[in-house]
N, C-alpha and C positions, 0 to 999 in steps of 0.2 A: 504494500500500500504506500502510496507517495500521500502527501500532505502539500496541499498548495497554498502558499499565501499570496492573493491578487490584489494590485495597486493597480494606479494609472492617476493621470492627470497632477504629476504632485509638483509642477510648475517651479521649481527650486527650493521647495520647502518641503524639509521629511522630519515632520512629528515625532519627536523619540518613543512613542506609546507605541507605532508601527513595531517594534521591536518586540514588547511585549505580548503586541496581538500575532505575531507570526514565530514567537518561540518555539511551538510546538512543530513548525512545517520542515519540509522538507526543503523546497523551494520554491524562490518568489520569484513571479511571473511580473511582468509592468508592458502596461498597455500604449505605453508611448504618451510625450510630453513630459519626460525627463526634468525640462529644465534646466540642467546644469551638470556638469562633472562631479559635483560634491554627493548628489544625489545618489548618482552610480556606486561612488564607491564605498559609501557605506551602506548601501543594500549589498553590495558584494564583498563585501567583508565583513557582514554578518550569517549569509546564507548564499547558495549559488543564485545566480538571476539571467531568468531568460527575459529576454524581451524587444520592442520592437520601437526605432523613432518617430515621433511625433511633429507637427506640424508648426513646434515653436521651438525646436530644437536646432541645435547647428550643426554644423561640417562634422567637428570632431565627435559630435554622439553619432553622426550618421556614419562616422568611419565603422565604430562601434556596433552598431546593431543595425538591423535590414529594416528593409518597409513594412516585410511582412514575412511571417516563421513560419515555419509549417514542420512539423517532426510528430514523433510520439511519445508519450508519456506514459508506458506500461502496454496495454494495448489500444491504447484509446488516438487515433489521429486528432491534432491541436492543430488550430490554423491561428492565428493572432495578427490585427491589423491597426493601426491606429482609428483610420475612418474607415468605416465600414456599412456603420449603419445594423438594424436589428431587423427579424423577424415582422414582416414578411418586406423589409420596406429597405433592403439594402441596397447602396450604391452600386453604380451597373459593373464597376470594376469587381467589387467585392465579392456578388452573386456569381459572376465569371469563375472567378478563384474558388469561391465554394462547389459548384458544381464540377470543376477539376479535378480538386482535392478530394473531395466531400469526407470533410472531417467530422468528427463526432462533436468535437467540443468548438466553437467559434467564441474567440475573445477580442473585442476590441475596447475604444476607450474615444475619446474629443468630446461627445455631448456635455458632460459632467453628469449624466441621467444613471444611473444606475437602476439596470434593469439584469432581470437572469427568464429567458424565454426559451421554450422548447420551439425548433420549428418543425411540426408534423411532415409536410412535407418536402422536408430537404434530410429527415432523421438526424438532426443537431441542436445541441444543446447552446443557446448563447447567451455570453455575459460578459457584461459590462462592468467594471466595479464601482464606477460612476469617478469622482475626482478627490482626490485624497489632499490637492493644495487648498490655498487660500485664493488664490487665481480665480476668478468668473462670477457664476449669476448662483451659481447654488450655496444654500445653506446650512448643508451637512456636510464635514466629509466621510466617505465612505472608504470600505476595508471589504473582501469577501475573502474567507476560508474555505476551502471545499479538498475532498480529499478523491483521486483515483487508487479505484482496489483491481487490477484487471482491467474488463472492459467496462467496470460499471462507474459511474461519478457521482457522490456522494457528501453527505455529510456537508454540505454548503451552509456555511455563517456570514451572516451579514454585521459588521462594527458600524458602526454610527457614533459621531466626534464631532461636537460642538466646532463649527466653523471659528 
């Protein structure tokens, strides 16, 4: 069983409580919008981190990580995009890559909306962890834990932190 702990949107700012809420995982996933170098590397020298750049990021994070991931996590295919868009209302790129891939789990991140939706028919689980900075229009930030056993994905927590 892996244990994920999902970020995204943390715009240069990372909560030291992130640490707390993801003690238990395996590793943490971020949905792009980095932010900054500083960000990076202390999620990565607290736990390993995959993940993907975002659309306020620079050169040197894009050196760093791709537009978009795609790999597996146990048996489970992971596709992660920054913009993407959700069920059933995805970007025409997105939808493209999904029905390529077709992965079981889809993550992305830019709304600030945190959402976790199954899509019937494309058989994919998507989520969002919504925005974890202080950056934008929303007034929570969000955290999701979820854990892959196999092919099954489970166990999903949602953190909620006073903006």
């Amino acid at each position: 069983m892996t244990r994920i702990g999902l970020i995204s949107d943390t715009h240069s700012y990372l909560d030291e409580r992130v640490f707390m809420h993801f003690a238990q995982c395996d590793e943490i996933w971020h949905g792009g919008d980095f932010g900054n170098e500083s960000v990076i590397e202390k999620l990565k020298e607290f736990k390993p981190l995959k993940g993907v750049y975002g659309n306020i990021d620079d050169a040197k994070i894009k050196a760093q990580f791709p537009e978009q991931l795609v790999f597996r996590c146990e048996e489970v295919k992971v596709l992660i995009k920054h913009i993407g868009g959700y069920p059933p209302k995805y970007n025409a790129a997105t939808k493209k890559e999904i029905l390529l891939h077709q992965p079981q789990l889809f993550i992305s991140g830019h709304s600030h909306i945190l959402k976790i939706m199954y899509d019937d028919k494309l058989n994919c689980l998507h989520i969002n962890p919504g925005a974890y900075g202080k950056q934008g229009w929303h007034k929570v930030r969000t955290l999701v834990t979820f854990c892959i056993d196999e092919k099954n994905i489970k166990d999903c927590n949602i953190i909620e932190l006073p903006r």
